[in-house]
C-alpha positions, 0 to 999 in steps of 0.5 A: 262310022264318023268319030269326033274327039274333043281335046288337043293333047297326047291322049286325043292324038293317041285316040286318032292314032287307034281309031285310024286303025279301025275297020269300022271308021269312014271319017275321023273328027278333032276339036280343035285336034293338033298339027300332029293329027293334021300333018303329012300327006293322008292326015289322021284326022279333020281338025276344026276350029271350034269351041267345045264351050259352044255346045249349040255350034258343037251339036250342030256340027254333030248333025251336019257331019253325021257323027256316030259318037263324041269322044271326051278325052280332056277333063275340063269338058267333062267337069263342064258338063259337055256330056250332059248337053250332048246327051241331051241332043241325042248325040252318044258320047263317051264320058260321064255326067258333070255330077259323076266328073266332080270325082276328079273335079275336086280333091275334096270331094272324091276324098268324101267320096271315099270315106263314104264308100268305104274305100281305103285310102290315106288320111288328110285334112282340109285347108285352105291356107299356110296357116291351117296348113301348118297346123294340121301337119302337126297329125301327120309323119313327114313327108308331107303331101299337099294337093290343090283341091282344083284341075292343075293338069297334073301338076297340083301335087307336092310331096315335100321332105319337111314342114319347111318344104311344106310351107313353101309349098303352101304358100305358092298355093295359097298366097302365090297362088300359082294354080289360081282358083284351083288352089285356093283350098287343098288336102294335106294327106298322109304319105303312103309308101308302096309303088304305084299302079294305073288301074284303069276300067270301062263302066257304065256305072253298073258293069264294067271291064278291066283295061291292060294295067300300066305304070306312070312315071310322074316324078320328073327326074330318074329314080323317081325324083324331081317334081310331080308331073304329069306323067313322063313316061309309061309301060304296059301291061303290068302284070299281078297276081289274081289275089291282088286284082281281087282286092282291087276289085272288091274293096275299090272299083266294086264299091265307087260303083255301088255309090255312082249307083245310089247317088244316080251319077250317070257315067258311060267311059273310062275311070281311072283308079291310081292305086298305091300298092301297099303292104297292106294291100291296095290304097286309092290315091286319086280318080281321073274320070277319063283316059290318062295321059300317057297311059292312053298311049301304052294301052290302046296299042294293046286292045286286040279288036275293032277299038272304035266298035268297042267305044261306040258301045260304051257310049250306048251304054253298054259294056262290050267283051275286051281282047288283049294282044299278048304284046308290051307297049312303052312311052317315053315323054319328051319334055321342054326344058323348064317343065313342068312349071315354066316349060319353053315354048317355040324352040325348034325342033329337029329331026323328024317328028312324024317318023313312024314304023309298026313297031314306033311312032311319035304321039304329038302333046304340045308340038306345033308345024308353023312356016315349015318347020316343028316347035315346041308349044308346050310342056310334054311335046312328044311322046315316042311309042314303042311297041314289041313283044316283051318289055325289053323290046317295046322300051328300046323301041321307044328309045331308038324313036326318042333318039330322032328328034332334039331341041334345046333342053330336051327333058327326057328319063332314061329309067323308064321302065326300070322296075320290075314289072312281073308278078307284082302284089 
């Protein structure tokens, strides 16, 4: 089968990466894909230089070249309706509908969601300036946590210690604002302490199947400090008991699927659920109506069939058996200096990006190949995989494959992986 995948990041090339290894492909398509897909002798995939904003060009090269089905793997498409028009000509694509996609579209919005579902989560308020923002503090225990309303690539999210901490934050999206449109109105939500879990399911908005459970680490800094990011390292698959997976399944998944049922949201892809486990039980922080990234890169490593077979299903609709290696997959972010706000770009790159065994490889993020050598083009440039059979042995694989590349600055935690993993809930 042909496969196009739409996007140019870390998660379309981790998609590449493991539709390349299906018996099933004959020809694997990126728009506009990265020179990690393209380099070396036998690239991984075609990279085209089209617009997805031009659906009729899009659909046009669907049909000449013959595609089984699109991949989405960004969320601006998704928020854009892209499935739809695709849909619409008959092309089978993975993701849901623009209706379905306002889950992540808008912070407000999935938290309306929510209450209308009845799905446990933090308690937040609106608002849409510093002085609301200030006000409304006023029913909230520090620390305080502001999300942009809009898509900010992971990064509209501030955590901060104290109201001065909050103020400033609320200025920088309101008067400042650094996230333009998308932060022109926010949540102020309730911090809830516990540890994080990236739940992850493939629906077709009726059925659906668990993927192997992983583990973001999205603060920048080690011992989970510094700012928000999107995402600098993860580990998979993270085990818990059945008690928790229940709870999981019962008072979150089970219930977004009833409201995507009565509200008649189409949705044929992945949904991302990232949770916060509490004393309390499980609480839903936030949805992403896509893969995450890096979590695309720990969980794909670890499906024990032929993953584009899988995927082609979904996109018909339907919801196929899901097998599990018995292995352990990690990814270690390599990052610009000055990410997440202001990460430098062309700064050359050294070592070998392209290095590669069974057990490690590198995922290109925000790398680019210009007049014979490797440069930073973005916040998150490399991901280094590593692959094995316990946590221990995948996490020192995707060190020693860090350890090949360097530039100045080079942003990188070294605690990935640090907490326990085992019998967690």
């Amino acid at each position: 089968m042909n496969i196009l995948v739409i996007g140019h990041g870390g998660r379309e090339h981790a998609l590449i990466h493991a539709f390349r290894r299906s018996p099933s492909v004959k020809n694997l398509h990126a728009i506009p894909g990265n020179d990690g897909m393209r380099s070396g002798e036998n690239p991984a995939a075609m990279c085209h230089n089209l617009d997805w904003k031009d659906s009729k060009s899009l659909v046009e090269f669907c049909r000449k070249q013959e595609i089984s089905y699109v991949f989405i793997g960004p969320e601006d498409p998704l928020v854009a309706g892209l499935c739809d028009k695709l849909r619409e000509a008959g092309i089978p694509t993975v993701g849901p509908s623009q209706a379905a996609a306002h889950l992540e579209a808008s912070k407000i919005f999935s938290k309306n969601f929510m209450l209308e579902a009845k799905i446990p989560t933090s308690a937040f308020a609106k608002v849409s300036s510093v002085q609301q923002t200030m006000q409304a503090c006023e029913s909230f225990a520090p620390p305080y946590v502001l999300k942009a309303d809009g898509l900010c690539a992971g990064k509209g999210v501030f955590i901060c210690k104290t109201k001065f901490d909050l103020e400033s934050a609320a200025k920088d999206l309101f008067e400042n604002k650094i996230f333009g449109d998308a932060g022109s109105k926010a949540i102020l939500e309730q911090f809830i302490p516990g540890w994080e879990l990236s739940y992850l399911v493939v629906t077709n908005g009726l059925q659906f199947v668990t993927l192997p459970l992983s583990q973001d680490h999205k603060r920048l800094l080690e011992n989970d400090a510094g700012p928000n990011t999107g995402g600098m390292g993860t580990i998979a698959p993270i085990e818990i008991d059945l008690d928790l997976h229940e709870r999981i399944k019962k008072t979150i998944v089970g219930p977004t699927l009833e409201l995507l049922k009565k509200k008649e949201f189409l949705y044929y892809g992945v949904l991302y659920f990232g949770l916060m486990i509490t004393d309390q039980g499980p609480q839903l922080l936030e949805y992403n109506c896509r893969f995450g990234d890096p979590e695309t890169q720990v969980i794909l490593p670890l499906l024990d069939q032929d993953i584009a077979k899988f995927f082609q299903q979904v996109a018909m609709g339907e919801i196929p058996n899901l097998k599990i290696k018995n292995s352990a997959a990690a990814c270690v972010i390599l990052a610009s200096p000055g990410y997440p706000m202001n990460p430098q770009k062309e700064l050359l790159i050294e070592g070998n990006p392209t290095a590669c065994t069974d057990s490690s490889y590198f995922i290109h993020a925000g790398a680019k190949f210009q007049d014979g050598t490797w440069k930073t083009a973005g916040g998150r440039v490399l991901c280094a995989i590593g692959i094995g059979q316990t946590h221990s042995s995948a996490l020192a694989q995707a060190y020693s494959q860090a350890k090949m590349v360097r530039w100045p600055g080079l942003q990188m935690r070294m605690d990935i992986g640090k907490k326990t993993f085992v019998n967690r809930g």
